[in-house]
C-alpha positions as CSV (number, residue, x, y, z in Angstrom):
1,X,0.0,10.0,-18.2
2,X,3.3,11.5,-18.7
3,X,2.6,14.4,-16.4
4,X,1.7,11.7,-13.9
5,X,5.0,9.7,-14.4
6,X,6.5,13.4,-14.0
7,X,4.9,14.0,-10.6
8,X,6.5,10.8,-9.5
9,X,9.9,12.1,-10.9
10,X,9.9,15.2,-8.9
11,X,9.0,13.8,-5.6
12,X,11.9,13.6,-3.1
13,X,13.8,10.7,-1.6
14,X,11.6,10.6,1.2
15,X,8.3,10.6,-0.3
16,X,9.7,7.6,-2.3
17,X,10.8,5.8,0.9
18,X,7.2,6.7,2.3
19,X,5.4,5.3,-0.9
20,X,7.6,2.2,-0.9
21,X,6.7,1.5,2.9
22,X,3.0,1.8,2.7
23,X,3.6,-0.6,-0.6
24,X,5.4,-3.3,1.1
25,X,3.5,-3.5,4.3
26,X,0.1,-4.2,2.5
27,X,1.6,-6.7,-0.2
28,X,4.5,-8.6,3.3
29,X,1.9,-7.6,5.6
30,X,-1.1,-10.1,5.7
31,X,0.6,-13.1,6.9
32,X,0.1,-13.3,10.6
33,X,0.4,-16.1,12.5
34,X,0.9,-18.1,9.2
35,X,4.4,-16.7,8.6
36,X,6.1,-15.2,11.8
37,X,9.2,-14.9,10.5
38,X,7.5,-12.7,7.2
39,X,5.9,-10.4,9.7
40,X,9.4,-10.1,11.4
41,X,11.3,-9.5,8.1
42,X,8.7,-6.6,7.1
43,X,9.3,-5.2,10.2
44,X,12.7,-4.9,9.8
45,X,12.0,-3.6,6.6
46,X,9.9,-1.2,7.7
47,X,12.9,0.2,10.4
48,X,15.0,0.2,7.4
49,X,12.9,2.3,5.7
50,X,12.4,4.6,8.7
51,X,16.3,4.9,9.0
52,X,16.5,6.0,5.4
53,X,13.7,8.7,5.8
54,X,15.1,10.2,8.6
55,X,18.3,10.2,6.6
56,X,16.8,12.2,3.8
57,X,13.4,14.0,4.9
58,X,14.2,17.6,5.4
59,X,14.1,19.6,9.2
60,X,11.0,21.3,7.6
61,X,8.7,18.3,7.0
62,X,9.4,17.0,10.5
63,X,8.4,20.0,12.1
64,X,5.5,20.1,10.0
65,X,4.3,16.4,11.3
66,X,1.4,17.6,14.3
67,X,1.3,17.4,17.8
68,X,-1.7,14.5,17.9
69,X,0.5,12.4,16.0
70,X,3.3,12.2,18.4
71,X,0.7,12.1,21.0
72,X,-0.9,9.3,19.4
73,X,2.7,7.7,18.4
74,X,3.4,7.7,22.2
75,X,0.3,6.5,24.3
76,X,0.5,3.2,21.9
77,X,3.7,2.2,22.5
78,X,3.4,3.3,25.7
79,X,0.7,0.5,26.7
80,X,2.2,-2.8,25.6
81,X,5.9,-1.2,27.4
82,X,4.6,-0.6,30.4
83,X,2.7,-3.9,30.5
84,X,6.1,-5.7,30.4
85,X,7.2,-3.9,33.6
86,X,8.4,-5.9,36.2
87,X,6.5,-5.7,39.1
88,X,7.1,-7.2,42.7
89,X,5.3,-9.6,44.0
90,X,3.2,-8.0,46.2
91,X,1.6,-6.0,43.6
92,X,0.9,-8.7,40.7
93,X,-0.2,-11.1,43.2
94,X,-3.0,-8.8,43.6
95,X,-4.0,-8.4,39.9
96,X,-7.5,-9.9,38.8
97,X,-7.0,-12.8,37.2
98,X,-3.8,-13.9,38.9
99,X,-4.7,-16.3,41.5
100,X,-4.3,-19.4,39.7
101,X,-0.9,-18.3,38.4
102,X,0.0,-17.4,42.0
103,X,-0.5,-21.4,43.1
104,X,1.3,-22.6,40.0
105,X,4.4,-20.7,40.8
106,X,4.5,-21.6,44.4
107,X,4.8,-25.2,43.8
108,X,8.0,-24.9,42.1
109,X,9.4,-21.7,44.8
110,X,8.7,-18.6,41.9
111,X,5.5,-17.2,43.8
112,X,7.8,-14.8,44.9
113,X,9.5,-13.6,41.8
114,X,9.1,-10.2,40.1
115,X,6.5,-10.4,37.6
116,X,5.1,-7.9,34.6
117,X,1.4,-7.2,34.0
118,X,1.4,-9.2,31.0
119,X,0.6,-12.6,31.5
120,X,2.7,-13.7,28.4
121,X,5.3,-11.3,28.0
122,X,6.6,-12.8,24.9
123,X,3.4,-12.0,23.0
124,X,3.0,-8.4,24.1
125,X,6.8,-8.4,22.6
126,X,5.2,-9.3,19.5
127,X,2.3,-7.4,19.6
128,X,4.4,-4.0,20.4
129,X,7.0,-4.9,17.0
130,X,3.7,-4.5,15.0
131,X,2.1,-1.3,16.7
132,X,5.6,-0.3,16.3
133,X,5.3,-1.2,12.2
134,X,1.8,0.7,12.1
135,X,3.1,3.6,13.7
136,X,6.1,4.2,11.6
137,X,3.5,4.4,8.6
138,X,1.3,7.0,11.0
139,X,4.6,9.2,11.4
140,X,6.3,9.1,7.8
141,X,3.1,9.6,6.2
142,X,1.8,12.7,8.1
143,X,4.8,14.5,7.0
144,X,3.6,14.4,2.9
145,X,2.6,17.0,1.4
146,X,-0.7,16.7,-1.1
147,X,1.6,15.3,-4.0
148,X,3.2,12.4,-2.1
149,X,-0.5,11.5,-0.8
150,X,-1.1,11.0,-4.5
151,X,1.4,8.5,-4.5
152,X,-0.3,7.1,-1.2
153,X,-3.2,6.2,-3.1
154,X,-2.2,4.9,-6.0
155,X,0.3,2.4,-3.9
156,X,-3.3,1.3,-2.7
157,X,-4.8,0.7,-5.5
158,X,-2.1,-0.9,-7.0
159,X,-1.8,-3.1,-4.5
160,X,-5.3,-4.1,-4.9
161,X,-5.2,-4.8,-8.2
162,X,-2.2,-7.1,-7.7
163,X,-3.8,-8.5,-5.6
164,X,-6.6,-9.6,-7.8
165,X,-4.4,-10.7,-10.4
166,X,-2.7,-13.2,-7.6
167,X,-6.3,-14.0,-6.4
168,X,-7.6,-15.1,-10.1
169,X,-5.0,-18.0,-9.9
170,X,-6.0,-18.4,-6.3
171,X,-9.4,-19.1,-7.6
172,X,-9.0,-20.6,-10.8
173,X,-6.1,-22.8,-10.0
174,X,-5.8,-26.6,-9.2
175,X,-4.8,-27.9,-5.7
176,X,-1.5,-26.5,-4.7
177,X,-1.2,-23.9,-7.3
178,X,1.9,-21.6,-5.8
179,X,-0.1,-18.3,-5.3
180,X,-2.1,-19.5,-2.5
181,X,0.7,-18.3,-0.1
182,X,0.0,-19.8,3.1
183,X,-2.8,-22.7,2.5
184,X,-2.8,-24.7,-0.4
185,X,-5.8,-25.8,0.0
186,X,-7.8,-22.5,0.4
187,X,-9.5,-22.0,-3.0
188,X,-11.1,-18.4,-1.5
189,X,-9.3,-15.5,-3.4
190,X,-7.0,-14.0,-0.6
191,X,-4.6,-11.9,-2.3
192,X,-1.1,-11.6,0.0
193,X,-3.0,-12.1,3.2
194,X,-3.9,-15.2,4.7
195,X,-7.6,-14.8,5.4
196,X,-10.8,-14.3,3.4
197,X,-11.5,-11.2,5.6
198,X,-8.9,-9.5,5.2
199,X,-8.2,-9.6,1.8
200,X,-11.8,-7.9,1.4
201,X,-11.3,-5.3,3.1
202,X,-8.2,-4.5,1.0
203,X,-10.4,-4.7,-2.2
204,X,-12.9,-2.5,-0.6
205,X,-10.6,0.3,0.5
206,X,-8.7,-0.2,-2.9
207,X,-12.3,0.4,-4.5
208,X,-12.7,3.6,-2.3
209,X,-8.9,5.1,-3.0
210,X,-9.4,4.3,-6.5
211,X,-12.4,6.6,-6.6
212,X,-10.4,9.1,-4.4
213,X,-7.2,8.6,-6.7
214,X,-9.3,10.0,-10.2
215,X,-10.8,12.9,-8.3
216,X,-7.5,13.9,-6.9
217,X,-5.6,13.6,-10.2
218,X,-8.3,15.3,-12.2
219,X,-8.3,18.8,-9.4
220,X,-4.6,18.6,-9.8
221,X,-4.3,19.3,-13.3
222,X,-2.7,15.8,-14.0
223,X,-5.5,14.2,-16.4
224,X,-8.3,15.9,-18.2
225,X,-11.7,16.7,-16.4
226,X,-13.6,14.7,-18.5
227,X,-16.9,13.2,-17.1
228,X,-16.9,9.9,-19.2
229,X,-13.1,9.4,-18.0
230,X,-13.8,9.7,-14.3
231,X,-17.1,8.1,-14.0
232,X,-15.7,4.9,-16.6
233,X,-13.0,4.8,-14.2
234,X,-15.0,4.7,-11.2
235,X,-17.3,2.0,-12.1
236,X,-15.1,0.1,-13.6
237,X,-12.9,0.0,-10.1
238,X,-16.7,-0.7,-8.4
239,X,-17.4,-3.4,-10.6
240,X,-13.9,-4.9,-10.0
241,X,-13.5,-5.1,-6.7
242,X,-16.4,-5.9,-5.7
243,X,-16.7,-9.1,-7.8
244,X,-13.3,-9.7,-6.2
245,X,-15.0,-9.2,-2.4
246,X,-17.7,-11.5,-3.8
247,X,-14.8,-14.2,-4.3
248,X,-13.2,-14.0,-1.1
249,X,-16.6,-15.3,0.2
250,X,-16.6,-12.8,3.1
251,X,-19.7,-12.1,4.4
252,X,-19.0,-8.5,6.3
253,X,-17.6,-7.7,3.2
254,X,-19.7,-8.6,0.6
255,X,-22.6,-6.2,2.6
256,X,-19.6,-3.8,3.0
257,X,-20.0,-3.1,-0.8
258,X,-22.7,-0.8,-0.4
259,X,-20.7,1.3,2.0
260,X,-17.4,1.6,-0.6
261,X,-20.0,1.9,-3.4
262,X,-21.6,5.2,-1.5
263,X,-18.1,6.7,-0.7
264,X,-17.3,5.9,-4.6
265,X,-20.7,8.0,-5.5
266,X,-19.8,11.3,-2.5
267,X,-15.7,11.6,-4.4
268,X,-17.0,11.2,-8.0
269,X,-20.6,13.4,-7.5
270,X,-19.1,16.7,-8.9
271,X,-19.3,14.4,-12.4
272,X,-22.5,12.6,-11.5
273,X,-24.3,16.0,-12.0
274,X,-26.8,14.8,-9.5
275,X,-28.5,16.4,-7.1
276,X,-29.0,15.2,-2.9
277,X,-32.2,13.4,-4.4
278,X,-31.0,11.9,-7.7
279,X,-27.7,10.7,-6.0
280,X,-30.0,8.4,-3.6
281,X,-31.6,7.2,-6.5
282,X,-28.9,6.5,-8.3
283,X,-27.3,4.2,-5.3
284,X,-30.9,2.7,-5.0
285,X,-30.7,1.6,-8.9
286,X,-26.7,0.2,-8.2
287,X,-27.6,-1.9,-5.3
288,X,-30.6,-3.2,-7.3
289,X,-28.7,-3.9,-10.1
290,X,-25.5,-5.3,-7.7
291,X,-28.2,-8.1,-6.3
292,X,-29.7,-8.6,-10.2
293,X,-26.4,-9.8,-11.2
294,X,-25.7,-12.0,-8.2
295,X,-28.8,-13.2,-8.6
296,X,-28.4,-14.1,-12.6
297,X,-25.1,-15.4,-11.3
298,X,-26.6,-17.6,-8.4
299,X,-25.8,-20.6,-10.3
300,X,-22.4,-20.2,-10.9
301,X,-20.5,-22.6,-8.5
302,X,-17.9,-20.1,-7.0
303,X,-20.4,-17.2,-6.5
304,X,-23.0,-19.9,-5.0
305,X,-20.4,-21.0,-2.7
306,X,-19.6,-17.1,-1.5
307,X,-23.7,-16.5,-1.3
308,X,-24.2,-19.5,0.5
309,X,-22.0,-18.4,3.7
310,X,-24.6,-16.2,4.7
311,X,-26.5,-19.4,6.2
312,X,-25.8,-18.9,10.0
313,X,-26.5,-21.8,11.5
314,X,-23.4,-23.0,12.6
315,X,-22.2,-19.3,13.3
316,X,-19.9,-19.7,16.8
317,X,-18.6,-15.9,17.3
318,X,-21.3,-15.3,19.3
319,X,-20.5,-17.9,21.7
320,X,-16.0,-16.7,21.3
321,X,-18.0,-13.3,22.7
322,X,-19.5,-14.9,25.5
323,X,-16.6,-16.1,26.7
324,X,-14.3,-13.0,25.9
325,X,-16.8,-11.3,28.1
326,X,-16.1,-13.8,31.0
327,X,-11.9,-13.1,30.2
328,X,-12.7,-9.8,30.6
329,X,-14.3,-9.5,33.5
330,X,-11.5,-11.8,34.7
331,X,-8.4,-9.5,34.1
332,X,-10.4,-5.9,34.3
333,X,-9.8,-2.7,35.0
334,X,-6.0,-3.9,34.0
335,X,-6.2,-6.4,30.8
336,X,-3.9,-9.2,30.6
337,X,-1.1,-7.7,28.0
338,X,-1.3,-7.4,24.5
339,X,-1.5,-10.1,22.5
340,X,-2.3,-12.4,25.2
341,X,-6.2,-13.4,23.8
342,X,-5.2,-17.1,22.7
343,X,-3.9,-18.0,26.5
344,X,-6.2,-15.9,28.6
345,X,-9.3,-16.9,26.3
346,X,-8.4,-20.6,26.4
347,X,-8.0,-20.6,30.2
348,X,-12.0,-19.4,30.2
349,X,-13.9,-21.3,27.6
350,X,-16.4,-23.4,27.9
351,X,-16.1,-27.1,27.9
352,X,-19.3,-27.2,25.3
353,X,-18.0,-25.2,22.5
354,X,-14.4,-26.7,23.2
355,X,-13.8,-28.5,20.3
356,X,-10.3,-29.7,17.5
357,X,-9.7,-25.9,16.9
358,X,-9.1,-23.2,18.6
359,X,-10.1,-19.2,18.4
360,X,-7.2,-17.3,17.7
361,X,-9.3,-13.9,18.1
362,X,-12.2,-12.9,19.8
363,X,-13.5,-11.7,16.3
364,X,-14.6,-8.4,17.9
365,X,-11.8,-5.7,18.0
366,X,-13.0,-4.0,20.4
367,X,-13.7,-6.7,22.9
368,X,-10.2,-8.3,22.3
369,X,-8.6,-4.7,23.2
370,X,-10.6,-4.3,26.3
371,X,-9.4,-8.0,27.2
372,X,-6.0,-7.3,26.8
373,X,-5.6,-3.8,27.8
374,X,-8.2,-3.4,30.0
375,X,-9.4,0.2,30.9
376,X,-6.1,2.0,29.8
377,X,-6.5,0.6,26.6
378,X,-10.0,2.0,26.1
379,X,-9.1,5.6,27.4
380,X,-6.0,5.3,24.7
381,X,-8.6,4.1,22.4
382,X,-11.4,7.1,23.1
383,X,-8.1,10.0,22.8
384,X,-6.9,9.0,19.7
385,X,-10.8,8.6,18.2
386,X,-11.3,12.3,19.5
387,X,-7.8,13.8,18.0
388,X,-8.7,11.9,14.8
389,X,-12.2,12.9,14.1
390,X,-11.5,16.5,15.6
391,X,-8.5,17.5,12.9
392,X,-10.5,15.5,10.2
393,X,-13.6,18.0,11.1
394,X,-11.2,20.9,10.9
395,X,-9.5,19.4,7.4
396,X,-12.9,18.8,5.9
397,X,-14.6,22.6,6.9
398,X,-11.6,24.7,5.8
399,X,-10.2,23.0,2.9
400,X,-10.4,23.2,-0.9
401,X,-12.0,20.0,-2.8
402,X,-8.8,18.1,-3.5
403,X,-8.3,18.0,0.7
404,X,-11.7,17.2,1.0
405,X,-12.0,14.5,-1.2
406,X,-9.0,13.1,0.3
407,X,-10.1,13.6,4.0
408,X,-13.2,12.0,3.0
409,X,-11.5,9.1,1.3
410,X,-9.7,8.2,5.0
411,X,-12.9,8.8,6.4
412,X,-14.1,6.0,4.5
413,X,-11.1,3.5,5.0
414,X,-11.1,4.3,8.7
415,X,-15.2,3.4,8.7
416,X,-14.4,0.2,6.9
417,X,-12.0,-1.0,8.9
418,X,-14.1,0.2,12.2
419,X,-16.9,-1.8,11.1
420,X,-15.3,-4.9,9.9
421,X,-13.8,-5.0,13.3
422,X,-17.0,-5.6,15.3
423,X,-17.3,-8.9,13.5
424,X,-13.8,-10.2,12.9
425,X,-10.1,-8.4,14.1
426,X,-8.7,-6.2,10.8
427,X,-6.5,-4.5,12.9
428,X,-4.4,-7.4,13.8
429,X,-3.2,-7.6,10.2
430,X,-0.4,-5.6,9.7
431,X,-1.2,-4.8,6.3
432,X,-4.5,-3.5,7.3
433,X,-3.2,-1.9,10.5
434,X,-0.7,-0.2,8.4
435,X,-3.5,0.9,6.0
436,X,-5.5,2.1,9.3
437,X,-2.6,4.1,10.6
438,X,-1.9,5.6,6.6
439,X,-5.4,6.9,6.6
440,X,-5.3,8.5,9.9
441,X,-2.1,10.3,9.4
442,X,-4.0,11.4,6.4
443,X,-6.5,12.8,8.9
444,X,-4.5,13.9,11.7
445,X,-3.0,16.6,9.2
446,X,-5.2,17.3,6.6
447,X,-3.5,20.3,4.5
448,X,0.0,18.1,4.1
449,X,2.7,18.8,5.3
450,X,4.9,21.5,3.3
451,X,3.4,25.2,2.3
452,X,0.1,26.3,3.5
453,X,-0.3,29.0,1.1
454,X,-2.7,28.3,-2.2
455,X,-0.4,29.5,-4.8
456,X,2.5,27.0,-3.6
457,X,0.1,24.0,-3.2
458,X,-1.6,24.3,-7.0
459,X,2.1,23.8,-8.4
460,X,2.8,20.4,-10.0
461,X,5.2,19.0,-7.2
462,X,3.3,19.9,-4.1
């Protein structure tokens, strides 16, 4: 421990500022459209933060930030600014989707006026000021070096833990108990954000970074390579978390286990002693274990309640998809702006699964992006999935085991988060579209930023 609490010491300003960001954007982060003015405040914050980094990183780490992150950095923003480009009549008229608009305006003389490509500019404005937020992270992150990545991690974890401390009084509390942040009356363990979803996909990636934060420590020199120490320490985390996914009653989540469980297994197998074989069988006898103690715990009212969401027969996201379908093929090849799903989605539905609420998200990433930014969007989308996976490839081949194992780690995240958005929308959390953009920083420049020669990184303060 103290030469941990000494690696902290020696990091510089900048690393700090780093660590602090990725801190406050998970715990301020998760609010959404619960708390717009939160989300506003952390993303002034998050400027602040940016200011002061610039401020105090040095010329050196800059220039040592890659080329596909600035690339990356620029064909996001890029999208929701030129969406709010004015554009003369005669063009936007003859957008997809823009017909009905076209008769509106003309009844009060506006037909003419110059219009942008979003169809609510006002949202795409608050769409942008979070991309903006994620990609701050993106940028001050890639220019650590190995040490401040450390730091990365166990802000994650950390964060995760807190956020199972908050979510036992969530739980166990009475009505109105003052943790539950944004609902008093939701009694599903939520952490800081303000669904069920999101919070377990915190836990999960927690559970995989806490894996990832042992191995690193233990290859750095900075706690003893003891077997019991890392493998305690890893199953402790597993057993953790996951009874806190189990609580937030998420259903992607709670089968998302097995996938942070596995990732746990590949970071900690140089202790396992296991070979390709025994490894499988060892996940084999977890996961049968995992569904003995649900099952001995079946009764208990709480994990009864989480178990019992997987009955499906009021399920409506396939029905939102339907009808996202239909939006799309309303506003494509050009979208309808970013952040524009609630108005462009409502103007679409069907009258038989209209009903008191109303879907916020198309509860499919990937459909929502191709609704609102239409083909450009998915070309963005397929460039910054091929500059990613290509440097993580490179990382992963030609590194020692403490980049690997951290490469691997934001491998994992990413995977989560990619999964978890077929079904539901993690991306439009900030927290977890901070943690995406984290991870892939982590990614798009494997080695850290700093010295690339061996001697220079084994030293203490890297």
């Amino acid at each position: 421990m103290p030469r941990i609490r000494e690696l902290a010491r020696k990091q510089s300003p900048a690393t700090i500022v780093v660590v602090a960001a990725v801190f406050c954007n998970m715990v301020l982060g998760g609010s959404g459209l619960a708390a717009p003015l939160l989300e506003a405040a952390l993303q002034g914050l998050l400027a602040g933060l940016a200011v002061g980094w610039l401020w105090s990183a040095s010329d050196d780490r800059l220039r040592d930030i890659p080329p596909g992150v600035w690339i990356i950095a620029g064909l996001v923003a890029l999208l929701p600014l030129a969406q709010l480009v004015p554009l003369p009549p005669a063009f936007w008229h003859g957008l997809p989707g823009r017909g009905i608009e076209v008769r509106a305006l003309a009844l009060i003389g506006q037909d003419q006026s110059w219009r942008p490509l979003s169809m609510a500019p006002n949202l795409t404005v608050s769409a942008l000021m979070s991309m903006i937020a994620a990609l701050i992270l993106l940028i001050m992150v890639a220019s650590l070096r190995l040490a401040g990545r450390t730091l990365v991690l166990g802000a994650v974890v950390a964060v995760g833990l807190l956020s199972l401390l908050v979510g036992a009084g969530q739980v166990g509390g009475g009505d109105g108990v003052i943790v539950r942040f944004f609902d008093p009356g939701y009694s599903y363990l939520a952490g800081f954000q303000n669904n069920r979803n999101s919070e377990a996909d915190i836990l999960l990636i927690a559970m995989i970074c806490s894996a990832a934060l042992i191995r690193d420590l233990v290859l750095a020199g900075l706690l003893p390579d003891r077997r019991r120490l890392v493998l305690s320490t890893a199953l402790g985390a597993s057993v953790l978390f996951s009874l806190g996914v189990v609580l937030t009653g998420s259903r992607t989540g709670m089968v998302l286990i097995i996938v942070a469980v596995l990732a746990q297994a590949v970071l900690v197998k140089p202790w396992l002693r296991l070979g390709a074989r025994n490894l499988a069988i060892a996940a084999v006898v977890a996961l049968v274990s995992g569904a003995m103690v649900l099952y001995a715990l079946q009764d208990n009212a709480m994990t009864a309640r989480a178990l019992g969401r997987f009955h499906t027969a009021t399920e409506i996201r396939p029905e939102i998809w339907q009808d996202t379908r239909f939006a799309i093929a309303n506003y494509f090849p050009w979208g309808s702006g970013m952040g524009t799903f609630v108005p462009t989605f409502m103007a679409g539905e069907r009258l038989e699964i209209v009903s008191a609420t109303y879907s916020n998200r198309a509860h499919n990433d990937y459909l929502e992006l191709l609704l609102e930014a239409g083909l450009a969007g998915s070309l963005i989308f397929s460039v910054i999935t091929v500059l990613v996976l290509s440097s993580a490839f490179k990382g992963f081949s030609r590194s020692g085991p403490r980049i690997r194992g951290q490469v691997f780690c934001a491998i994992s995240v990413l995977s989560i988060i990619a999964v978890h958005s077929i079904v539901d929308y993690p991306l439009r959390s900030m927290s977890l579209g901070g943690i995406a953009a984290v991870f892939a920083a982590f990614l798009l420049n494997p080695q850290g930023a700093g010295p690339k020669n061996r001697a220079e990184r084994s030293k203490l303060v890297e």
